[in-house]
C-alpha positions in Angstrom: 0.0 0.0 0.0 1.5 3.1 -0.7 -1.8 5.4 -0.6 -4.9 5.7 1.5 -8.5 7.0 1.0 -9.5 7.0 4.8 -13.3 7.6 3.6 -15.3 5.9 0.6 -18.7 4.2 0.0 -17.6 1.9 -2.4 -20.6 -0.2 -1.1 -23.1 2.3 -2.4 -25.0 1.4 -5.5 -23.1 3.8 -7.8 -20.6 1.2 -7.8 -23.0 -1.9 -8.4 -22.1 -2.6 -11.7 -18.5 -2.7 -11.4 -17.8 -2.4 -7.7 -15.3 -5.4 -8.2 -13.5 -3.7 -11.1 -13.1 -1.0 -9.3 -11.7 -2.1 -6.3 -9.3 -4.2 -7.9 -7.8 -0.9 -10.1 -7.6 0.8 -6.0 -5.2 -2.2 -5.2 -3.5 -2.3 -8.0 -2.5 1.3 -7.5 -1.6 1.0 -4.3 -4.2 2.4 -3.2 -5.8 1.4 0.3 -9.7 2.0 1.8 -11.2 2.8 4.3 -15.0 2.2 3.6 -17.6 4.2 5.9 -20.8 2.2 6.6 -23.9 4.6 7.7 -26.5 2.0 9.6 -26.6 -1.1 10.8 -26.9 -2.3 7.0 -24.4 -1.0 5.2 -22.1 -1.0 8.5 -22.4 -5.1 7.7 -21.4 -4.6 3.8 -18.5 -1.9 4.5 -17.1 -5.0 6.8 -18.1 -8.0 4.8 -15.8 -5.6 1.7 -13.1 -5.6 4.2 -13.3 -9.2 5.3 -13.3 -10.3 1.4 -10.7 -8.0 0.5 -7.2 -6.8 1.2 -6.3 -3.4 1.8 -9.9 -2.7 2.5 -10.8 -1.5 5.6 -13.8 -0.1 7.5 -15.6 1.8 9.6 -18.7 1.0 11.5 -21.5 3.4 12.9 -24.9 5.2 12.1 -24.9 8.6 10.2 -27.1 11.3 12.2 -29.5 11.8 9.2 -30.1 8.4 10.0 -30.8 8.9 13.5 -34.5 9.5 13.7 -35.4 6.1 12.1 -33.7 4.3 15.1 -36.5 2.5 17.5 -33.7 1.4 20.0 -30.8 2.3 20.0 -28.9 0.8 22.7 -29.7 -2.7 20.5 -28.1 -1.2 17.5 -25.1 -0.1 19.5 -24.8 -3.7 21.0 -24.6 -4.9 17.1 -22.0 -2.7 16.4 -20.1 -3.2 19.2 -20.0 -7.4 18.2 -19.1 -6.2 14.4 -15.9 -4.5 16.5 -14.5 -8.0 17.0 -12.8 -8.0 14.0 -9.7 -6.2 13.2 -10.8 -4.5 10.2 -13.1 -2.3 11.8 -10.8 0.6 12.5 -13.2 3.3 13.4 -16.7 4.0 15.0 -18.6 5.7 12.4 -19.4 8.0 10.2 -21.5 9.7 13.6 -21.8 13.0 14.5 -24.5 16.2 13.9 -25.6 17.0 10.8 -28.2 20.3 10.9 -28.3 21.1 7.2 -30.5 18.0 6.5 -33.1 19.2 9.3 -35.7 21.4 8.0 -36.2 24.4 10.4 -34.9 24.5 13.8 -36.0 21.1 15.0 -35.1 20.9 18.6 -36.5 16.6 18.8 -34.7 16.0 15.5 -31.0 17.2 17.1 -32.2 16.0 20.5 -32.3 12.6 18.3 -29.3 13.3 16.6 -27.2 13.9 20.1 -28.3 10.9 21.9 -27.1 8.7 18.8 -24.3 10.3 18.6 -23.0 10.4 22.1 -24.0 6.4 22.1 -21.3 6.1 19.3 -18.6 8.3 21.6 -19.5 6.2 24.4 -19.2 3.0 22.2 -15.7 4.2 20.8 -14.1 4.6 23.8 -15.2 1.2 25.1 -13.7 -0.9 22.6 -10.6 1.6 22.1 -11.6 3.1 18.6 -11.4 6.5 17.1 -14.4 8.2 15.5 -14.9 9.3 12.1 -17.2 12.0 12.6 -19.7 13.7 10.0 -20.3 17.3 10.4 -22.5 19.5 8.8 -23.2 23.0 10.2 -22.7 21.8 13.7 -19.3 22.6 14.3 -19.8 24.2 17.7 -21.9 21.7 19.1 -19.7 18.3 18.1 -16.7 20.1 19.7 -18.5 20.9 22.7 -19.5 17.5 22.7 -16.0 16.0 22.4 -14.7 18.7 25.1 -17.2 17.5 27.5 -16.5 13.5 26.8 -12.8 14.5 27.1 -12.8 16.2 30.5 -14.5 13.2 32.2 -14.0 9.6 32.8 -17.4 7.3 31.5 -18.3 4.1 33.5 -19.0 1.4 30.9 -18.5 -1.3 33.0 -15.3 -0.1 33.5 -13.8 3.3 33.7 -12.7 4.6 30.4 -10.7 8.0 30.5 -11.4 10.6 28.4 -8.1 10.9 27.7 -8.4 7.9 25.1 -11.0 10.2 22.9 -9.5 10.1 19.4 -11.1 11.1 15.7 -11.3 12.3 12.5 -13.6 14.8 11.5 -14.4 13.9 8.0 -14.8 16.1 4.8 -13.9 18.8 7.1 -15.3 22.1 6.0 -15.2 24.2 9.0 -12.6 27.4 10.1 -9.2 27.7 11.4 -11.3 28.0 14.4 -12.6 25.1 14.5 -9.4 23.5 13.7 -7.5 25.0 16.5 -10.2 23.2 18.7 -10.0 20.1 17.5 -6.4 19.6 17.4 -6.5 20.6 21.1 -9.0 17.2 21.7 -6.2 15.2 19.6 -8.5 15.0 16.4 -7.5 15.2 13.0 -9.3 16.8 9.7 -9.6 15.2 6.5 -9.9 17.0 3.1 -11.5 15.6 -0.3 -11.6 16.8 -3.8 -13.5 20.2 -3.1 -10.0 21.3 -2.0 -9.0 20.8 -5.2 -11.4 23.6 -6.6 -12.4 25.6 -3.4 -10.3 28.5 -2.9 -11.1 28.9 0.9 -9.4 25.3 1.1 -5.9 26.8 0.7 -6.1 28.7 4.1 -7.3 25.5 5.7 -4.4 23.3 4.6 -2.1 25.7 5.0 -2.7 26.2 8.8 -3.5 22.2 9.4 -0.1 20.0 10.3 0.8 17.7 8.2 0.8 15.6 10.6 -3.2 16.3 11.7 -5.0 15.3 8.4 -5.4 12.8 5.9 -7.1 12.4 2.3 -10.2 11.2 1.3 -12.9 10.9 -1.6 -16.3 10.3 0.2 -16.5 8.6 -2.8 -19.5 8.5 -5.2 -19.8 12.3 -4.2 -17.3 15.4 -5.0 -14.9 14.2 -7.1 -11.6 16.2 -7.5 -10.7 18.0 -10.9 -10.0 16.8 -13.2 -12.8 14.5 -12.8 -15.5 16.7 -11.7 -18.8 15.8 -12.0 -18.0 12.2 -12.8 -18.4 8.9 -10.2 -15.8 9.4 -7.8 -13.6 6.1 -6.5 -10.8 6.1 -4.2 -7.8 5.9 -6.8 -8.8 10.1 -7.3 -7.2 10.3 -3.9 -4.6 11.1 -5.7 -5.4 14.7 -6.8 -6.0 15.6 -3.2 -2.8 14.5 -2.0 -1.4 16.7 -5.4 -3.0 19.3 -4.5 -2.0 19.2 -0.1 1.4 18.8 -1.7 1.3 22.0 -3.8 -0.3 24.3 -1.1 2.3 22.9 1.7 5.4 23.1 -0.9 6.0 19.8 -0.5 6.9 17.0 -2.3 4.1 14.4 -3.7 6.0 11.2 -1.9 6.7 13.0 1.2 2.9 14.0 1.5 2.0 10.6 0.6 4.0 8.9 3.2 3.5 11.3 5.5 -0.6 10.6 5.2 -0.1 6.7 5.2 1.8 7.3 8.9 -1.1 9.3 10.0 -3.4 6.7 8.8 -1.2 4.2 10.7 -0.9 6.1 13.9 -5.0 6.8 13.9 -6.5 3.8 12.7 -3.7 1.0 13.2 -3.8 0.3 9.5 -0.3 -1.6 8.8 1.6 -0.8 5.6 
């Protein structure tokens, strides 16, 4: 592996007529994945990917625009938590808050939203996994959130320090703000392919440590010039990592490397 896309959905149906195809062109190129199941559902197809493939990886957790449709949820967190038994779950989600998705200012709808998501904090720090949180115009609340989970220790059968809280926020589209906070709770930003046509990227990359973020696609969505509006897939990681390089004024392999060891040091993903 000499690249990673630490966020696809190559088990969405965009990819259903030649999901195999493609996956086998992502390892050939060196190219490792991280696929990021939403529900209970897909959670089970992102692993059973993994399981069938190598350099596939995944994450396991229930999106927040998913939330409301959960009857129990203490039931679906006890099936993720038995999918955690295997080694290629490396993270708890994609969880979070998500307010652009709720029409209005729906108090039950992030009430909802919360309470799912602080099940999947609680559930990552019992079985010792980061997060990979979604974000959408929510910012303020998630690192409140993660500030409060940090400055206390959770009984969960047994005591779990706050001090173990780890993440990504995903397809990170926040402020230098925002990332000044989260590098304080030892979380990490990733960028996609809007970075490489958003001009309000450059001051984001520019202030974030090399060491503090990592490439993506979110793949089908947002695909990075030259490919825009076509499919995405994980092998356009590529372009991001091009384009990190050329705002940091650094070389392509160093950036590349450099992301692998984050990936390593985040999600204990061997390469």
């Amino acid at each position: 592996m000499k690249y990673i896309d630490i966020h696809a959905h190559l088990n969405f149906s965009d990819f259903d007529d030649d999901r195999e195809e493609v996956i086998q062109r992502t390892i050939k190129n060196g190219m490792g994945v991280i696929n990021i199941g939403t529900d209970i559902e897909t959670s089970r197809d992102v692993l059973n990917l993994a399981k069938t493939h190598s350099d596939l990886y995944c994450g396991i957790g229930i999106h927040p625009t998913e939330a409301h449709k959960i009857s129990n949820i203490d039931s679906e967190i006890l099936i993720l938590k038995e999918m955690t038994v295997d080694k290629k779950v490396v993270c708890i989600g994609e969880c979070g808050l998500d307010y652009f998705h709720i029409k209005g200012d729906s108090r039950e709808y992030k009430d909802i939203q919360k309470n799912v998501f602080t099940k999947q904090i609680e559930l990552a720090l019992e079985v010792d996994l980061p997060l990979m949180i979604h974000c959408r115009d929510a910012y303020f609340t998630v690192i409140e959130i993660l500030k409060e989970y940090k400055n206390r220790t959770i009984e969960l059968g047994n005591k779990f320090s706050g001090k173990n809280l780890r993440g990504n926020v995903h397809f990170f589209a926040g402020t230098v703000e925002d990332i000044k906070e989260l590098l304080n709770l030892d979380f990490t930003v990733s960028f996609t392919g809007v970075a490489t046509f958003a001009p309000q990227y450059r001051e984001l990359i520019e202030f974030t440590p090399i060491d503090k973020m990592h490439a993506e696609t979110d793949s089908p969505f947002v695909a990075p010039v030259p490919f825009r509006g076509k499919r995405n897939e994980p092998i356009y990681t590529l372009e991001v990592i091009k384009k990190i390089a050329e705002i940091k004024k650094m070389d392509f392999n160093d950036v590349a490397n450099k992301l692998l060891e984050n990936a390593n040091s985040l999600f204990g993903i061997a390469f």
